[in-house]
C-alpha positions in Angstrom: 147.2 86.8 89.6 147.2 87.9 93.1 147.5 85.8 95.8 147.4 85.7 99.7 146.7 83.7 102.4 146.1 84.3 105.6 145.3 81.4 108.4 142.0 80.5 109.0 141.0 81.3 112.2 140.5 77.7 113.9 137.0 76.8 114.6 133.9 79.1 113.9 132.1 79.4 110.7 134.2 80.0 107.3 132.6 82.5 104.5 134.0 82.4 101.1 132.8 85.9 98.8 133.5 84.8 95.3 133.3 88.2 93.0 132.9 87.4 89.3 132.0 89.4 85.9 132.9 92.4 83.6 133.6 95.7 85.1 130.6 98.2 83.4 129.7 101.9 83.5 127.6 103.9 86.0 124.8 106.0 85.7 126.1 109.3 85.4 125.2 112.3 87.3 126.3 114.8 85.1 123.7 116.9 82.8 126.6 117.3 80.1 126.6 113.9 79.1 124.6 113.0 75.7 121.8 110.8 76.6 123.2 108.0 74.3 126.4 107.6 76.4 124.2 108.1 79.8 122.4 105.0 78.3 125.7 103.0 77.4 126.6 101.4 81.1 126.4 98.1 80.6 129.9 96.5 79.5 127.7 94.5 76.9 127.3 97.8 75.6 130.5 98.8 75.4 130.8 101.0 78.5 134.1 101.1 80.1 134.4 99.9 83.6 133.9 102.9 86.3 136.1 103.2 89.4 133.6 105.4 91.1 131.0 102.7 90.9 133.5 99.6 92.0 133.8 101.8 95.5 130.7 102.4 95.9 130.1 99.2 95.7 132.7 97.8 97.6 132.0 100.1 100.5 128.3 98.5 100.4 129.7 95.0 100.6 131.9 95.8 103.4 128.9 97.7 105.1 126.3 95.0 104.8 127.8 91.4 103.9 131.6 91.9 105.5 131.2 93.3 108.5 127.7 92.2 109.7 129.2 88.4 109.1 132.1 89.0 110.7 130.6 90.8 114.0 129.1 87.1 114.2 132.1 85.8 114.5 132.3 84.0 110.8 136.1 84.0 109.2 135.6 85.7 105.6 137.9 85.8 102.6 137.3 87.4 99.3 138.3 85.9 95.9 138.1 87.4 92.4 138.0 86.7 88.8 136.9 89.5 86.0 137.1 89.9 82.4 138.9 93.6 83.0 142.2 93.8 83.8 142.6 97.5 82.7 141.0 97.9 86.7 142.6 95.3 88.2 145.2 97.1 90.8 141.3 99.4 91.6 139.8 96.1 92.9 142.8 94.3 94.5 143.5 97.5 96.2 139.5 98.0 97.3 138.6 94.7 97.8 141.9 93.1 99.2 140.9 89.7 98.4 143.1 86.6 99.0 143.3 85.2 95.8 142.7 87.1 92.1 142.3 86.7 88.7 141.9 89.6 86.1 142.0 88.6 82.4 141.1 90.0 79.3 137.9 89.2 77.6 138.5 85.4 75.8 138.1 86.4 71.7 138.0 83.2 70.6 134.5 81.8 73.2 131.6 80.5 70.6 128.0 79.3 70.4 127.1 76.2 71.0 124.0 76.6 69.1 123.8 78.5 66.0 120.6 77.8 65.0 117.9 80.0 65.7 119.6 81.8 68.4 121.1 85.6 68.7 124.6 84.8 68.6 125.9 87.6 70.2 123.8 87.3 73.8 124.9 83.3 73.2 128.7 84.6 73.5 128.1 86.6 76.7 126.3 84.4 78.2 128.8 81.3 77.1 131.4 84.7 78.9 128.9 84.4 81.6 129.5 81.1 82.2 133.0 81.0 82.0 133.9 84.1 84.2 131.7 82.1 87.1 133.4 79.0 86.7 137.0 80.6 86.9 135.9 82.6 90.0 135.1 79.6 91.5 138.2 77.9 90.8 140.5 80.8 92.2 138.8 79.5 95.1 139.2 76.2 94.7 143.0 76.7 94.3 143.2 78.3 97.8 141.4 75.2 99.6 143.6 72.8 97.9 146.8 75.0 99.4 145.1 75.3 102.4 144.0 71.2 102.8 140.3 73.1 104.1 137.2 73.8 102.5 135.5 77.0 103.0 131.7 76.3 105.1 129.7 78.2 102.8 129.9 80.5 100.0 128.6 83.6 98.2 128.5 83.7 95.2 128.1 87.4 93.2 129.0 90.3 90.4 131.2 92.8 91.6 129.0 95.5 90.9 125.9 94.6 93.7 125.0 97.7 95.5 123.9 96.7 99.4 121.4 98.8 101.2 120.8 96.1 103.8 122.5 93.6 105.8 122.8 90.2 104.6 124.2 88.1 107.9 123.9 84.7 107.4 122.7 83.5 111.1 119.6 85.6 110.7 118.7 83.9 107.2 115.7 81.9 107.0 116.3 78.1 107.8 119.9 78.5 108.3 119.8 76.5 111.3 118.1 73.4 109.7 120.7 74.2 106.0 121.7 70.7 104.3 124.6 70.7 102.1 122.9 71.5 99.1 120.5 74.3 100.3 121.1 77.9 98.0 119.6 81.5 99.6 118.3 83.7 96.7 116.2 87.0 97.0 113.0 87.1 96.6 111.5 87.7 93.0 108.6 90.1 92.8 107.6 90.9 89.0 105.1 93.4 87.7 101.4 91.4 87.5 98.5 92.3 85.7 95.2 92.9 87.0 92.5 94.6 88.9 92.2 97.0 91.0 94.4 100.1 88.9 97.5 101.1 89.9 96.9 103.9 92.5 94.4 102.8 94.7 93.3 104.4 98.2 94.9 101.4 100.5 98.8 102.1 98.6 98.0 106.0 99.5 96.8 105.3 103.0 99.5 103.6 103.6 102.2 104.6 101.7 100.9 108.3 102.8 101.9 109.0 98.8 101.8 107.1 95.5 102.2 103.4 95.7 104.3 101.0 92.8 102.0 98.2 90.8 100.9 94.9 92.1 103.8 92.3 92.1 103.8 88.3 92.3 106.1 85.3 91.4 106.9 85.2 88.2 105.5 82.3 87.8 102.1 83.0 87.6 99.7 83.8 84.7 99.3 87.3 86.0 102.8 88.3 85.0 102.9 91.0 82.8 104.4 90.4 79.8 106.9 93.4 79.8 109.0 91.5 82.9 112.0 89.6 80.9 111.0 85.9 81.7 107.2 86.3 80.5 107.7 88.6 77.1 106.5 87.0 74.0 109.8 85.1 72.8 109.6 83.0 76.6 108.0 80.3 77.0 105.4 79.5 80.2 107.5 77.2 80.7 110.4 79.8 80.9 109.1 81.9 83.8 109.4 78.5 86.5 113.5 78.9 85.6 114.2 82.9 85.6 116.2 83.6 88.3 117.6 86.4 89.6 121.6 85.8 89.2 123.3 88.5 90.5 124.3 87.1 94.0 123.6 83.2 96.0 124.6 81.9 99.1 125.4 78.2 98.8 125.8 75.7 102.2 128.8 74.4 101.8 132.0 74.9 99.2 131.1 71.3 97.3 127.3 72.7 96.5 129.0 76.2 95.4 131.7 74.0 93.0 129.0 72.0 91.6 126.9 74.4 90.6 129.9 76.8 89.3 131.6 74.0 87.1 128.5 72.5 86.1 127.0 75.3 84.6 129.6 75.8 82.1 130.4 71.6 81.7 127.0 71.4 80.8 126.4 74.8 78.8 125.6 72.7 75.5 123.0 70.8 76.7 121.6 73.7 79.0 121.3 75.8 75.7 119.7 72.9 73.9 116.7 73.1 76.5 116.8 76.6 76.5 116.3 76.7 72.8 114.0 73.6 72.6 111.5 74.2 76.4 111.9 78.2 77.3 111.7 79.9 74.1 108.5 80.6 71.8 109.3 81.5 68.3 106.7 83.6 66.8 108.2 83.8 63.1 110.6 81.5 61.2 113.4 84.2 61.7 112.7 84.6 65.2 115.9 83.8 67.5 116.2 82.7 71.0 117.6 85.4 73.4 119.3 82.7 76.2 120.3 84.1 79.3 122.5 83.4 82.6 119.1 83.7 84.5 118.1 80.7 83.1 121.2 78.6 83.0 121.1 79.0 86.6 117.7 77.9 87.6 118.2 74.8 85.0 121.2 73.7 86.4 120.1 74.4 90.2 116.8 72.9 90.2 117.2 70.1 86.9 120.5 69.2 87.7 121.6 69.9 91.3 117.6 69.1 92.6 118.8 72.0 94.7 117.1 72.8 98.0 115.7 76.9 97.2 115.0 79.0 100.5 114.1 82.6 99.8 115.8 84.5 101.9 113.2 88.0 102.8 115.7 89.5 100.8 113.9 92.1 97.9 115.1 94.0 95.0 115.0 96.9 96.8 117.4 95.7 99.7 120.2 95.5 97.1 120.8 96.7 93.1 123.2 96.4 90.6 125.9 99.8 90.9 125.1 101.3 87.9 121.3 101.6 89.2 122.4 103.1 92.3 119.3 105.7 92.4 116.4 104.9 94.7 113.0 105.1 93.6 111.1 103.3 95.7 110.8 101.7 99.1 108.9 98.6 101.6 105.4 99.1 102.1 105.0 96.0 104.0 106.8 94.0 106.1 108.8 91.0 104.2 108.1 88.6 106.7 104.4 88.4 104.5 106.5 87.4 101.4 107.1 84.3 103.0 103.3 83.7 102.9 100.8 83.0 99.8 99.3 86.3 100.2 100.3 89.8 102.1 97.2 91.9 103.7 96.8 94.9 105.5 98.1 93.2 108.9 101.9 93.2 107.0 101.2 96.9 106.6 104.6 99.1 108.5 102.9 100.9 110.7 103.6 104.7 110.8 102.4 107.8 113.2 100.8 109.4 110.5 99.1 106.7 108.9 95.1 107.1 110.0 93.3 103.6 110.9 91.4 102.2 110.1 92.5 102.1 106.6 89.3 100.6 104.7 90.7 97.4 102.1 87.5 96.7 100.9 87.4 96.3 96.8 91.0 96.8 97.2 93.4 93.9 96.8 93.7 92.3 93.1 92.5 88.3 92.7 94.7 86.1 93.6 97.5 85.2 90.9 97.0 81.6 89.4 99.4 79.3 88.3 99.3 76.3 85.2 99.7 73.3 87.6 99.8 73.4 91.8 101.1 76.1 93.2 103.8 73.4 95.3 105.3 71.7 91.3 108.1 74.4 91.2 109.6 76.6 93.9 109.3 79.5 92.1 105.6 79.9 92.6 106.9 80.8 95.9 109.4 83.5 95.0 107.0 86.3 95.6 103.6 86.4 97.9 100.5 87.7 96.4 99.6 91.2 97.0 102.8 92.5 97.1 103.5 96.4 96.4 106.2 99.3 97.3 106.0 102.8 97.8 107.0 105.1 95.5 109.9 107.9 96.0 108.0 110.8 97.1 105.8 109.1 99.6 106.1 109.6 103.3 107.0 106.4 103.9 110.0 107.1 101.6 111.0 110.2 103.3 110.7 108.6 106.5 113.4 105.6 105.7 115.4 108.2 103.7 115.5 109.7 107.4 116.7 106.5 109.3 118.8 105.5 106.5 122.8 106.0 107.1 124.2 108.3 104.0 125.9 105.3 102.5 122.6 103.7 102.3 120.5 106.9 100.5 120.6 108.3 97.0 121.3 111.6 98.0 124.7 110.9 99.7 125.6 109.0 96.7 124.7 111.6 94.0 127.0 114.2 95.8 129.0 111.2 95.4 129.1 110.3 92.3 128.8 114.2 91.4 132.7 114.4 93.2 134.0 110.6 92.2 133.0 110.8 88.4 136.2 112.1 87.2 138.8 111.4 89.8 140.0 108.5 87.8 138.3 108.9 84.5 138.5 110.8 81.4 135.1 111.8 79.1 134.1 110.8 75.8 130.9 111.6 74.1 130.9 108.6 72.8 131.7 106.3 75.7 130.5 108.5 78.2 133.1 108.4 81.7 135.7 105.9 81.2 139.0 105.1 83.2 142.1 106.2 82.1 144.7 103.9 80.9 145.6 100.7 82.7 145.9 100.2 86.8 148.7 98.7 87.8 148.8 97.9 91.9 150.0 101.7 92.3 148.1 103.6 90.2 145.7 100.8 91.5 146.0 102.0 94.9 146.1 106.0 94.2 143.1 105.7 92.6 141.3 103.7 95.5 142.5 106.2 97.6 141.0 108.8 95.9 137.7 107.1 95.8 137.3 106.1 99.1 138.0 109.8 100.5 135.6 110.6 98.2 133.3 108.7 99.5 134.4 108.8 103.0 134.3 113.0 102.6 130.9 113.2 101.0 129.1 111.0 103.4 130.5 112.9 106.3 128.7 116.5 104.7 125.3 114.7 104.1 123.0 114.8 106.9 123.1 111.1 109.5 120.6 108.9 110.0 117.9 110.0 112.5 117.9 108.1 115.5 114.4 109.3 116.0 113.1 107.4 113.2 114.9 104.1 113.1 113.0 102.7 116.0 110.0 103.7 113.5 111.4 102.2 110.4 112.8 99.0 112.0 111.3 95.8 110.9 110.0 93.6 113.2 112.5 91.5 114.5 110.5 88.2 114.0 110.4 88.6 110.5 113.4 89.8 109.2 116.5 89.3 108.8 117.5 92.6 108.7 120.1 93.4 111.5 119.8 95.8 114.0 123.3 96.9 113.9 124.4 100.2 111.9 127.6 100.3 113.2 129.5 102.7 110.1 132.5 101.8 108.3 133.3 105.0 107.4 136.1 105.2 109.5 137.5 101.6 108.2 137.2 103.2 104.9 138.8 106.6 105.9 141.5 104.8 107.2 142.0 102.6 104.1 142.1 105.4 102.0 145.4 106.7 104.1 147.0 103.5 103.9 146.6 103.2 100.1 147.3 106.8 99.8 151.0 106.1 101.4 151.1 102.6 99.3 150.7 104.5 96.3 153.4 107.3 96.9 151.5 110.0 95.9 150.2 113.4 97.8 146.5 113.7 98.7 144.0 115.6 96.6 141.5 118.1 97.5 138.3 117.6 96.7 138.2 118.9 92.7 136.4 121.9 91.5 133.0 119.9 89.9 132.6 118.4 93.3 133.2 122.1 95.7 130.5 123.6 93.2 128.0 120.4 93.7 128.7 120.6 97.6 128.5 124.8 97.3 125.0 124.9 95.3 123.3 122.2 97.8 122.4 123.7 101.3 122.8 121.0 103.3 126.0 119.4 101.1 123.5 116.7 99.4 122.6 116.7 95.6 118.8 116.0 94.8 119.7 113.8 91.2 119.5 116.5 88.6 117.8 115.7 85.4 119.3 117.7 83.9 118.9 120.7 86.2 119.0 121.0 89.9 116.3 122.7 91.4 116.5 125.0 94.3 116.0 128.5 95.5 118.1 131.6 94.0 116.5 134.8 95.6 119.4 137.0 94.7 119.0 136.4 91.3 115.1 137.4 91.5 115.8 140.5 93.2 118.4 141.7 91.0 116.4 141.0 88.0 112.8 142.2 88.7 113.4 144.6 91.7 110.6 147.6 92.6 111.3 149.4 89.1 111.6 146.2 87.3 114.9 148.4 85.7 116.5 145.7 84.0 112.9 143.5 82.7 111.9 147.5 81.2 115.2 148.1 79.3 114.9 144.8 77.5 116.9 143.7 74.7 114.2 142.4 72.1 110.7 143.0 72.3 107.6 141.5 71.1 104.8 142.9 68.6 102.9 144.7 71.7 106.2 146.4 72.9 106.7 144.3 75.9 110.3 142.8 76.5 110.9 139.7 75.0 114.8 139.2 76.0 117.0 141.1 78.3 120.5 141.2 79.9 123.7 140.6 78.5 124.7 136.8 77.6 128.3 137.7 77.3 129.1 140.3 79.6 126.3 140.7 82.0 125.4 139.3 84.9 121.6 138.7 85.1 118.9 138.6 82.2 115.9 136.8 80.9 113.2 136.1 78.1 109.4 136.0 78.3 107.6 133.9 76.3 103.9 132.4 76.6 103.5 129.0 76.5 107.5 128.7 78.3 108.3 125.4 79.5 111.3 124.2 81.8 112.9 122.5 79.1 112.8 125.6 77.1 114.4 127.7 79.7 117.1 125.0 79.7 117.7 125.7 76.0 117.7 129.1 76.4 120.5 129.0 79.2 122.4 127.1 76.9 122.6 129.2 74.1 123.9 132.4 76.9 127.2 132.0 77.9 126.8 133.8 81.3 123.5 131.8 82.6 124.2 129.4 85.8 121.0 129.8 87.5 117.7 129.9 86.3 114.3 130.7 88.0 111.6 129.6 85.9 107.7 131.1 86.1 105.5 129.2 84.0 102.4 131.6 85.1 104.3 134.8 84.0 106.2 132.7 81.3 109.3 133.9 82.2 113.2 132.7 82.5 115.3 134.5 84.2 118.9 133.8 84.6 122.0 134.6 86.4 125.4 134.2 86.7 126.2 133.9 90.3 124.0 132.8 93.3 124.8 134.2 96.5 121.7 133.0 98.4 120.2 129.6 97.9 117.4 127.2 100.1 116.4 123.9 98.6 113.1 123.1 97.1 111.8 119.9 96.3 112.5 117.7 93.3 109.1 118.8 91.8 109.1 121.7 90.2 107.2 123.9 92.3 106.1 127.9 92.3 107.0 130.2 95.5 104.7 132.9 96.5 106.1 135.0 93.7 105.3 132.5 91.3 108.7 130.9 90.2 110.6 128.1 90.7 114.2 127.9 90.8 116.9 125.7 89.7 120.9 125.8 89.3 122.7 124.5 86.4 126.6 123.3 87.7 129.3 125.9 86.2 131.3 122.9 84.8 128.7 121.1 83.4 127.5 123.7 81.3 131.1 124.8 80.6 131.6 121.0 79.2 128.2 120.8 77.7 128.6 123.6 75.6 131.7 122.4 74.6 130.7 119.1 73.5 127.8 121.0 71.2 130.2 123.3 69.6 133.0 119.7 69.3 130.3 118.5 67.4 129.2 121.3 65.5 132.8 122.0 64.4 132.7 117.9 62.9 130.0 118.7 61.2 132.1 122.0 59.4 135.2 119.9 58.9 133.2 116.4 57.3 131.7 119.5 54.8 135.0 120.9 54.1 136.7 117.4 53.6 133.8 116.4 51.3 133.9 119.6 49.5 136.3 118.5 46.7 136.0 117.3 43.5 133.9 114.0 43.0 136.5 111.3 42.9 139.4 112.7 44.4 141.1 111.7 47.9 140.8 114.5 50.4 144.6 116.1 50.6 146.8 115.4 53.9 147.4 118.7 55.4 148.6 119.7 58.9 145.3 119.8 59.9 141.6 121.9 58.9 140.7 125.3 60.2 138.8 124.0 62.9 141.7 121.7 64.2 142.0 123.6 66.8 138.3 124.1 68.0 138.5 120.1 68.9 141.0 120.6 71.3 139.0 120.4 75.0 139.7 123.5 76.6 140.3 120.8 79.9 143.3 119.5 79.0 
């Protein structure tokens, strides 16, 4: 356990940020990882806990929740607890906090209902439970030595990535707070209904495609793919759900109450999640409980808690592992706030043309099974509610006044570099860390994230100052501050400090990362799936030239004599195949099989796939996969990617040899010990 305290600074407001939870994976941004491991990063799953992710999304809390708070003059301290103690010296050494707690995962934790119930969500939720309830106590232990009690507390997982500032002055009612008041985000849910999806108001003003209507989950409009209204909740359910990745409680006895209580009163909370909120459509059906929940049960059934929702949307924050943007505000969140958004909430943009005609446009208004003012969480979410989509040019223009620690393509140049810095690959667990962290490997490793981070950011292209007066939301409505003052130097200099803490020399940036910063014009990486896309013009002159020379002397041709396949895979430089019908994920299995191919420029018109192994000249195109004036499109596969895809295909293709040679004896008899099969060898990674 870790412990510190420093002095409270007398007078002024006191912040406590209590971190709880187990460490999980992040979305990976590498093409060579199976899609089963890319899907594996939730701890529940069995993902390993990611180092790269913990920095990212410490640097976000220190960007929006940390410093914002502190600029207004309000102490704050950090406390910890979390069920991974294999990364324990990482988020000391990150987060600093004044008191810790790092355990391993309790074996012995059990249902308190076994009766139509899925045991296994039971015992990580009763985990759940637990892991909040000794965060809170790690606090607790500090205000006893202290003889103080902290003002007011937050209350989070470790892994919430910030994209906005969350000060608590500017939060709504903060003024007129009582000492049992809780700040949650606002819950918007997917609602059914009339008018479809893309309708001409979301493109007018979204100046693109616009998401689906949203609305409180509460109401009888709520589609039933959302969590708290699919067919094993109850209606009853939906008035419960909350969102319980982050709170803000009023005062430290609120924030205990509700901590402790939740897991003193687990039993009886699972006996009215099992009994009220859950519909059994079979006899064998089983109840899926949930922390989301066990925290609006206890807040509002047990606590009679006050609610205030705090303008804060999904979009404003995320969990780490989600940590790609898809999607941005359409309308201004002072309207969630209100029963109903309308055109007047619109952001208003330079391009936009008004008047933008809403007639026929909006969806009826969402209905609930009782007054709207029975439960608070008819309130969550305003009527009429919807986002942009990515793509949009209202995307593109936040993207613009957004700082790079706040856009997705800062952070997948990021994540491109960070991925392996501290972690080791498995097809089968995806990007895990290495070993155990102690306080100095603890603190080499944090250094090695944060100039990472701190180097990436510093290549993609600033906020534009041009566009944030734009962008901003009205003061009168939101709480978002003003302020972007960066921490990058903070970080920067953190990362030296923990550098010289952990004895070790500094790194240069590794080879993955130089190629993901040498293949992207402007140092940014657009989230390849699987391929990058981009502009290769070297490798389309080579290859088709005046003569066409290369495309004429082709290697295999088709029944009317025209060149199928061309080049060399393993000692050439450029080639191709033509095929009708060719598709990009074709030409992507093609690459794959030809050792030599790092580039590719695709032409569905002609059908051809050209490839080549270096890249001299390269401009950026969009994400969509578009045609030039030749008719191709272009996109770069990362040498290190393929280099370790390929060698996790032939890994496994090699298993597949040995399990037939193993099984190849005689029926009944035990496979022989030897110093190892033919292909022993061929497993070894040629990576060290």
């Amino acid at each position: 356990m870790r412990g510190r305290a420093p002095a409270v600074a007398e007078g002024g407001h006191s912040l406590a940020i209590v971190l709880h939870g187990k460490i999980g994976g992040m979305m990976p941004m590498a093409s060579d990882v199976p899609t089963a491991s890319m899907m594996r990063v939730r701890s529940v799953e069995g993902a390993s806990a990611s180092s790269s992710m913990m920095a990212l999304s410490y640097a976000s809390l220190l960007q929006h929740v940390i410093a914002p708070n502190r600029r207004r003059g309000i102490q704050v301290d950090i406390f910890g607890h979390s069920w991974s103690p294999e990364v324990a010296g990482l988020l000391d050494a990150l987060y600093q906090p004044t008191r810790s707690l790092h355990e391993l995962p309790r074996s012995d934790l059990r249902c308190p209902v076994v009766d139509r119930v899925m045991l296994k969500e039971c015992v990580r939720t009763v985990s759940h439970l637990l892991g909040i309830r000794r965060a809170i106590e790690v606090k607790m232990a500090e205000e006893r030595e202290r003889g103080k009690k902290f003002d007011s507390v937050y209350i989070g997982r470790w892994d919430v990535l910030w994209n906005r500032p969350l000060s608590l002055p500017s939060l709504p009612g903060w003024a007129a707070r009582t000492a049992n008041t809780f700040w949650l985000p606002h819950h918007c849910v997917p609602r059914s209904g009339e008018p479809a999806r893309n309708v001409k108001l979301k493109s007018a003003v979204c100046g693109g495609s616009g998401k689906g209507w949203r609305g409180p989950p509460g109401a009888k409009e709520c589609r039933s793919d959302h969590r708290p209204c699919g067919g094993d909740m109850s209606s009853k359910a939906r008035e419960y759900f909350l969102l319980d990745w982050w709170t803000v409680a009023s005062s430290s006895a609120a924030a205990d109450t509700f901590c402790l209580g939740m897991h003193a009163n687990h039993t009886e909370l699972w006996d009215t999640t099992v009994k009220r909120l859950s519909r059994f459509a079979s006899p064998t059906s089983r109840a899926t409980p949930m922390g989301h929940t066990f925290w609006g049960l206890q807040l509002l059934d047990r606590m009679n808690a006050s609610i205030v929702w705090s303008r804060v949307l999904v979009h404003d924050f995320t969990l780490g592992r989600m940590w790609r943007g898809d999607e941005c505000l359409a309308l201004r969140p002072r309207c969630l706030q209100q029963r109903r958004c309308g055109l007047d909430d619109a952001l208003r943009r330079p391009w936009q043309s008004w008047p933008i005609s809403e007639e026929g446009q909006w969806p009826n208004a969402v209905t609930f099974a009782g007054p709207r003012a029975e439960n608070p969480l008819r309130y969550s979410c305003a009527d009429n509610v919807f986002m942009c989509s990515e793509g949009s040019q209202m995307c593109a223009d936040a993207a613009r006044a957004a700082p790079p620690l706040d856009r997705s393509d800062a952070r997948a140049l990021y994540v491109v570099c960070a991925e392996t810095l501290c972690s080791e690959f498995s097809p089968f667990r995806g990007w895990f860390t290495r070993g155990s962290m102690g306080n100095r490997t603890g603190a080499h490793c944090a250094s090695l994230m944060l100039d990472a981070l701190v180097s990436t950011m510093a290549l993609a292209a600033p906020a534009n100052a041009s566009f944030a007066p734009r962008i901003r939301l009205d003061s009168a409505g939101s709480h978002h501050s003003t302020e972007r003052q960066s921490v990058l130097p903070a970080l920067k200099e953190r990362a030296s400090e923990l550098l010289a803490a952990s004895g070790q020399a500094r790194q240069p940036l590794n080879l993955r990362c130089n190629r993901a910063i040498a293949v992207s014009s402007r140092g940014s990486v657009k989230l390849p799936s699987p391929l990058k896309f981009g502009r290769c013009d070297a490798a389309i002159k080579e290859l088709r030239g005046n003569s066409g020379g290369l495309m004429a002397r082709g290697t295999a041709r088709q029944s009317d004599g025209a060149p199928s396949a061309w080049g060399n895979c393993t000692g050439g430089t450029a080639g191709g195949w033509r095929r009708s019908g060719l598709t990009s994920g074709d030409c992507d299995t093609l690459c794959d099989r030809c050792r030599h191919c790092y580039f590719v420029s695709l032409s569905i018109a002609r059908g051809e796939c050209l490839w080549s192994r270096e890249c001299t000249r390269r401009r950026d195109n969009s994400r969509t996969v578009t045609e030039n004036d030749e008719g191709y499109s272009f996109f770069s596969v990362l040498r290190k990617e393929k280099e370790q895809r390929r060698y996790e295909a032939k890994k496994e293709r090699d298993r597949e040899r040995e399990r037939e040679y193993v099984g190849g004896g005689s029926a009944g008899s035990s496979p022989k010990k030897t110093g190892g099969s033919p292909w022993s060898k061929a497993l070894r990674s040629p990576f060290g």
